[in-house]
C-alpha positions as CSV (number, residue, x, y, z in Angstrom):
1,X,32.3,18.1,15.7
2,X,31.3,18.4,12.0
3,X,33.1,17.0,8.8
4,X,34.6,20.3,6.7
5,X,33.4,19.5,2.9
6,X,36.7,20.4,0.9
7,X,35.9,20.7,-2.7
8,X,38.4,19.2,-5.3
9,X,38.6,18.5,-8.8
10,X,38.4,14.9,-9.2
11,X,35.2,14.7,-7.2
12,X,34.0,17.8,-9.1
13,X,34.4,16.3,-12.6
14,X,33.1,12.9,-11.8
15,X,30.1,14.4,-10.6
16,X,29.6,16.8,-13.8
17,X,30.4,13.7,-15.8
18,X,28.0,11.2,-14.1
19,X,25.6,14.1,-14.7
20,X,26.0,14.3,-18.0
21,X,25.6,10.5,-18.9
22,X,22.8,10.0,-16.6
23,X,19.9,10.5,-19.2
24,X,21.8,8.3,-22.0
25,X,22.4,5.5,-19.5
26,X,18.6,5.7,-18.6
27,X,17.8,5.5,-22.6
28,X,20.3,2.7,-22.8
29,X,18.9,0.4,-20.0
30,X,14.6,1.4,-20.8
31,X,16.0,0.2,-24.9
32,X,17.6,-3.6,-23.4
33,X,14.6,-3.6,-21.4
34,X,12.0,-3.3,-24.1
35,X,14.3,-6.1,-26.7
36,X,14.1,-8.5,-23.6
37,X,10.5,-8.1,-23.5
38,X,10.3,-8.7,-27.2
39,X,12.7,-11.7,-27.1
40,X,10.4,-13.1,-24.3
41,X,7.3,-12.7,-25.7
42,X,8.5,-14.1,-29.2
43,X,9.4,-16.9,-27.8
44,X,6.0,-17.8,-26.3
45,X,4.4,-17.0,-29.3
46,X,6.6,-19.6,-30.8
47,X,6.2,-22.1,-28.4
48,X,2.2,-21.6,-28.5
49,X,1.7,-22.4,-31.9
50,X,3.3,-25.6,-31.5
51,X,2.3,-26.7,-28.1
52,X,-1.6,-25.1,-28.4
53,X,-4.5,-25.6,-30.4
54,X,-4.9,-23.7,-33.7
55,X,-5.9,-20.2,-33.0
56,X,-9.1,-20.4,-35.4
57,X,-11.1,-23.1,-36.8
58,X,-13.4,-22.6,-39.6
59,X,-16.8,-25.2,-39.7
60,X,-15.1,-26.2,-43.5
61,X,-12.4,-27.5,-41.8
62,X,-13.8,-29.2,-39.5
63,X,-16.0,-31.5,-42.3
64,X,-13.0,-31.9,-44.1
65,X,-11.2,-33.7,-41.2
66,X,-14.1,-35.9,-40.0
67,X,-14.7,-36.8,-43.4
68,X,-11.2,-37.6,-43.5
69,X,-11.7,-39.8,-40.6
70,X,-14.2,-42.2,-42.0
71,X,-13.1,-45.2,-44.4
72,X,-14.9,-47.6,-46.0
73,X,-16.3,-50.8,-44.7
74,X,-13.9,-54.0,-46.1
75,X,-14.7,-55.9,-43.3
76,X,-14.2,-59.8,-44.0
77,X,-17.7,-61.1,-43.3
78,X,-18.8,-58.5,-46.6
79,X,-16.6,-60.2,-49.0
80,X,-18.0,-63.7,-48.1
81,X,-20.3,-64.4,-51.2
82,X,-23.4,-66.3,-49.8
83,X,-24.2,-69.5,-50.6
């Protein structure tokens, strides 16, 4: 024995409805997904420049900071005037 389908209106206009709003609810959910993506990868980018290396190093700074690095000799045994 087989079910009898019996159309009414209720079922009839939430169909036609869901119909309707299908293709806005589909923009809706692909427009969330692509901020989330955005918010995520902002966030890594953020976190990169302060957790990784600079992304580019020119050889000028590079002298600068060794340079930087080295100070001059004041050790004690140089200030001793010889006798």
């Amino acid at each position: 024995m087989r079910f009898k389908r019996i159309r009414w209106a209720a079922m009839e206009f939430l169909l036609k409805s869901q119909k309707r709003n299908r293709r806005r609810l589909i923009i809706e959910q692909l427009i969330l997904l692509m901020l989330r993506c955005l918010l995520v990868m902002l966030a890594g980018l953020l976190l990169a420049r302060y957790i990784g290396p600079p992304f580019q190093k020119t050889p000028r700074t590079r002298s600068r900071s060794r340079s930087k690095n080295l100070a001059p000799c004041t050790s004690f045994w140089l200030t001793i005037p010889s006798a």
